[in-house]
C-alpha positions in Angstrom: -80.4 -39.8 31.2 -77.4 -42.1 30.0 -74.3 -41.2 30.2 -71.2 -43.7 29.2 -68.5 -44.9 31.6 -66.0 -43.0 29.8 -67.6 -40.0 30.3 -68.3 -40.7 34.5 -64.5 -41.1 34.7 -63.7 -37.8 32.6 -66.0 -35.9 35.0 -64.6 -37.6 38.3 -60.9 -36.3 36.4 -62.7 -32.9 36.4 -64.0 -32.8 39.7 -60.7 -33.7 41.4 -59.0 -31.1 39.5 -61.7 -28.6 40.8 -61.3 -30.1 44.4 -57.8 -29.4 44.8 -58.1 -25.7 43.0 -61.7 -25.5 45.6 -60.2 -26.0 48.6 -57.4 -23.2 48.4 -59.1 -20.8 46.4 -62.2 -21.7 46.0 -64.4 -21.6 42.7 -64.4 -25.1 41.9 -68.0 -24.9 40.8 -66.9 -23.5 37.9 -65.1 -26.3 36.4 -67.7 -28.9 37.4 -70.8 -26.9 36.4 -69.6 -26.0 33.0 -68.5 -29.5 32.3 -72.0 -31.5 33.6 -73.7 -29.0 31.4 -71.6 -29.8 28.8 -73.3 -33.7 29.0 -76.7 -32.0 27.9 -78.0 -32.3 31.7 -80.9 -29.9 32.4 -79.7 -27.1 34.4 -81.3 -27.8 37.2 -79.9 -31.5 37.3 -76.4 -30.3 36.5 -76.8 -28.3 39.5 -78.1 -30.8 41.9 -75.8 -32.7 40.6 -72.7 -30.3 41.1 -74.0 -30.0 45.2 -73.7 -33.8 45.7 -70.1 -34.0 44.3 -69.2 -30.6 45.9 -70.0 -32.0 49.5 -67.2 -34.7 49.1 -64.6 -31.9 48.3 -66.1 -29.8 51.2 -66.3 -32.9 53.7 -62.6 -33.9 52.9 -60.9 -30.7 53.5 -62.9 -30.0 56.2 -62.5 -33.2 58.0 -58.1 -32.6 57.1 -58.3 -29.3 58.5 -60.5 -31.1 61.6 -57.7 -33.4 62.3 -55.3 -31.2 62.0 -56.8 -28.7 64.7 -56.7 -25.8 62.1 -60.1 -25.8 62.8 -62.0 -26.5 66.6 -65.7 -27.2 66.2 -66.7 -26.1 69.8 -65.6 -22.7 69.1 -67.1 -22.1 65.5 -71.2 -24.2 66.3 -72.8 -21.4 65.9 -71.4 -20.2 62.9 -71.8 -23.6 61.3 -75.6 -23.5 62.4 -76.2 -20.0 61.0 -74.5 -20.9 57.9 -76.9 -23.8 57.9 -80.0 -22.1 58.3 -78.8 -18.9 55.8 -78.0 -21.7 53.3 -81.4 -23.6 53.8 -83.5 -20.0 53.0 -81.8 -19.0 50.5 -82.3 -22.5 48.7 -85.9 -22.1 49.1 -86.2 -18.5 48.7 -84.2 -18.8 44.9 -87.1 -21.1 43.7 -89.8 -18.3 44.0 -88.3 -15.0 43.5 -86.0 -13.6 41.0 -83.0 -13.8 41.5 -81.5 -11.8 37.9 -80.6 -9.1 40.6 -77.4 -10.6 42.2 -76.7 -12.8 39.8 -76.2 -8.8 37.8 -74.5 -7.7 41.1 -72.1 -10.8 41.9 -69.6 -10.4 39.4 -68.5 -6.8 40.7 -68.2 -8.1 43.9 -66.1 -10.9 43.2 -64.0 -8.7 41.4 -63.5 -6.7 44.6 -62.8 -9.2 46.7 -59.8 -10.2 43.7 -58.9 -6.5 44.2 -58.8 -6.2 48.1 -56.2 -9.4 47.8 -54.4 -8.1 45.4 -53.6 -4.7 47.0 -53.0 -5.8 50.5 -50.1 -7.6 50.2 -49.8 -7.9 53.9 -53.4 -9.0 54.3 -53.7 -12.4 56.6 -50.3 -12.7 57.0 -50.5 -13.2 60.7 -53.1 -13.0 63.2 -55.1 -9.3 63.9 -57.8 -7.6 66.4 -60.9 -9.3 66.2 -63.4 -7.1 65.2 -66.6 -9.0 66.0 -67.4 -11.6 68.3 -68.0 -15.2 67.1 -71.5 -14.5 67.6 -71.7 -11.4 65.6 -70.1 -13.1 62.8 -72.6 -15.9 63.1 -75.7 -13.8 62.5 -74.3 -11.4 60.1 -71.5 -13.2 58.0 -72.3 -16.7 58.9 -76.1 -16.2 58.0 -75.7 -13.9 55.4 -72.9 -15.4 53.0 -74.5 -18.8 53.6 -77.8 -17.5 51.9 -75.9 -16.5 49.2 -74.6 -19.9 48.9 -78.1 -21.5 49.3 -79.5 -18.7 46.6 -76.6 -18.5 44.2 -73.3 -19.8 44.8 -70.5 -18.6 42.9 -67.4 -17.2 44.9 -69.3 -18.5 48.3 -65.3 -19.7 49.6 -63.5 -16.5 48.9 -66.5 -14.7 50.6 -65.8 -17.0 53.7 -61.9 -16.0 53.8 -62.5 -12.3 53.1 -64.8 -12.5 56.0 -63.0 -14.6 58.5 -59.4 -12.4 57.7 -60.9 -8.4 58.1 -64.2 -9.7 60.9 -61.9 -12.3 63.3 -58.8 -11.0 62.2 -57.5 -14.9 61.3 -54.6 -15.3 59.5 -54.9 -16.4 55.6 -54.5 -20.1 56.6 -56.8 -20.4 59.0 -59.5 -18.2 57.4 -59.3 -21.1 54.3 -59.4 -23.9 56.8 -62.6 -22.1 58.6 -63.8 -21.1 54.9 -63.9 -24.6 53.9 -65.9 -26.1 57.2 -68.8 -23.3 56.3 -68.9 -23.9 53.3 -69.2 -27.7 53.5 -72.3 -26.6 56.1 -73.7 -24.6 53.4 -73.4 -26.9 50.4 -75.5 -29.8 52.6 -78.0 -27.4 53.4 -77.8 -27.1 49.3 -77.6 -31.1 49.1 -80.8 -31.5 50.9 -83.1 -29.2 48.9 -82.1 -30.6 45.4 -82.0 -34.2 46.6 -85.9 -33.7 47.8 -86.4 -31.9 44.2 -85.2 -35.3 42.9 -82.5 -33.4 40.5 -79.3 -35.2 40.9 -77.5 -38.1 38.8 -75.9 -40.1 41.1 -74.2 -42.4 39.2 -72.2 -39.5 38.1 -72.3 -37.4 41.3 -70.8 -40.5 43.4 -68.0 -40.4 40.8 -67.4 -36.8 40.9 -67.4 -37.3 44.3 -64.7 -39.1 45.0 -62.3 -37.6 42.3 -63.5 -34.2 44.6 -62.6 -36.0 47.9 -59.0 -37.1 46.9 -58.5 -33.8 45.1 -59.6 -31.5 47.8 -57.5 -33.4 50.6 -54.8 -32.8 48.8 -55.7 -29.0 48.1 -56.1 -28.7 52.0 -52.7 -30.2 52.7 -51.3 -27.9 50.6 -53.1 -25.1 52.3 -51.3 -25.8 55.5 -48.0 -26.3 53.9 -47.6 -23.6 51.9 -50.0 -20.9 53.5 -50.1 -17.3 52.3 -47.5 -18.1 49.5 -49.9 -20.1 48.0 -53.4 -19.0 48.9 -53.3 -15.5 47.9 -52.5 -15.7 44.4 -55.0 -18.6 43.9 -57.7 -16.6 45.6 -56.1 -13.3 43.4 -56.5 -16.0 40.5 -59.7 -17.4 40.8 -61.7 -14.2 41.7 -60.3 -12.5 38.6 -61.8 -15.8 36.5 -65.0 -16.0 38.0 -65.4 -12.7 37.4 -64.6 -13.2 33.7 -67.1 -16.0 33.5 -69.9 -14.8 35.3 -69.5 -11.5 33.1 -69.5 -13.6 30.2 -72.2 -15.9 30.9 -74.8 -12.4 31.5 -73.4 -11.3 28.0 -71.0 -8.2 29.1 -69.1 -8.6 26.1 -71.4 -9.4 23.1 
């Protein structure tokens, strides 16, 4: 399909707006899904679509956090590989079963995760007992949130940091940085399904792409700068919205 130039760069304006709010909170994908559906792409293109500009907001606050040694790979493989392969079969598992079930479920618990943050004030402030090894998490949480990701999506980053704070006890900062690293994993896994499917625009997912990557490296500075007085109200925020939307979208309130 065509789309105009003007258009492109409204979208990549979109996406880095979604990058920056993505890679605090999380929930990006809905700004940049409601908008490329808004161009009269297919659903299923708008979605391919979405991955392949999601992975440069994802790959950019990952690789900050990286650098910044808010995040060590050797420590977190096999949580990255799990995430991988969870992603991976719930991407191929959503093409042939129905998945009206959590899409029906989803919004409730997004609103509890909203909830849980906004009732724990003292949540992630600092560092607690690890409840689970790193290779616990990996084959439970790791595996498990990234099929959601690969099957649905919505919500995937604040899963992450709800995780990461209660299971390994990390602080709110470094449960975003950690988030963000998985859910990059997850959102290739994504990338690869879709791009054999042949369902993304690339002219405008490049574009998108880069207004992501600039967005959500500044998103991740931010992050480290401002921590808990930042993330928590974002992640209070966005959960309470995606809730709305996802409610609204499944016709709660016609």
């Amino acid at each position: 399909m065509e789309i105009s130039i003007e258009l492109i760069a409204l979208l990549a304006g979109v996406a880095f707006i979604a990058g920056f709010i993505d890679a605090i909170a999380g929930g990006g994908g809905l700004i940049t899904i409601p908008a490329l559906l808004m161009t009269g792409m297919p659903p299923a293109l708008a979605l391919g679509t979405n991955k392949l500009q999601a992975c440069g907001g994802s790959f950019s606050a990952s690789l900050y956090f990286i650098r910044q040694r808010a995040v060590n790979l050797k420590e977190v493989w096999l949580l990255i590989l799990m995430t991988f392969i969870g992603a991976t079969v719930g991407a191929i598992l959503v093409q042939i079963t129905d998945s009206s079930v959590i899409k029906k479920a989803i919004p409730f618990l997004v609103l509890m995760i909203g909830l849980y943050f906004l009732f724990t004030p003292t949540l992630g402030n600092s560092d607690r007992q690890q409840r689970l090894s790193y290779a616990a998490f990996a084959f439970t949480a790791g595996f498990g949130i990234g099929f959601y990701d690969g099957f649905f999506g919505p919500g995937t980053g604040s899963l992450f940091s709800l995780a990461f704070v209660t299971l390994l006890g990390f602080n709110l900062a470094k449960a975003t940085a950690h988030a963000k690293v998985l859910n990059f994993t997850s959102n290739i896994a994504s990338f690869i399904f879709f791009f054999i499917g042949g369902q993304m625009l690339w002219s405008v997912g490049i574009a998108m792409m880069i207004g992501q990557f600039i967005g959500a490296n500044l998103g991740a500075k931010m992050v480290l700068s401002k921590g808990k007085t930042l993330i928590r109200p974002m992640v209070v925020i966005m959960s309470f919205i995606m809730t709305a939307k996802m409610a609204y979208d499944q016709g709660w309130f016609s």
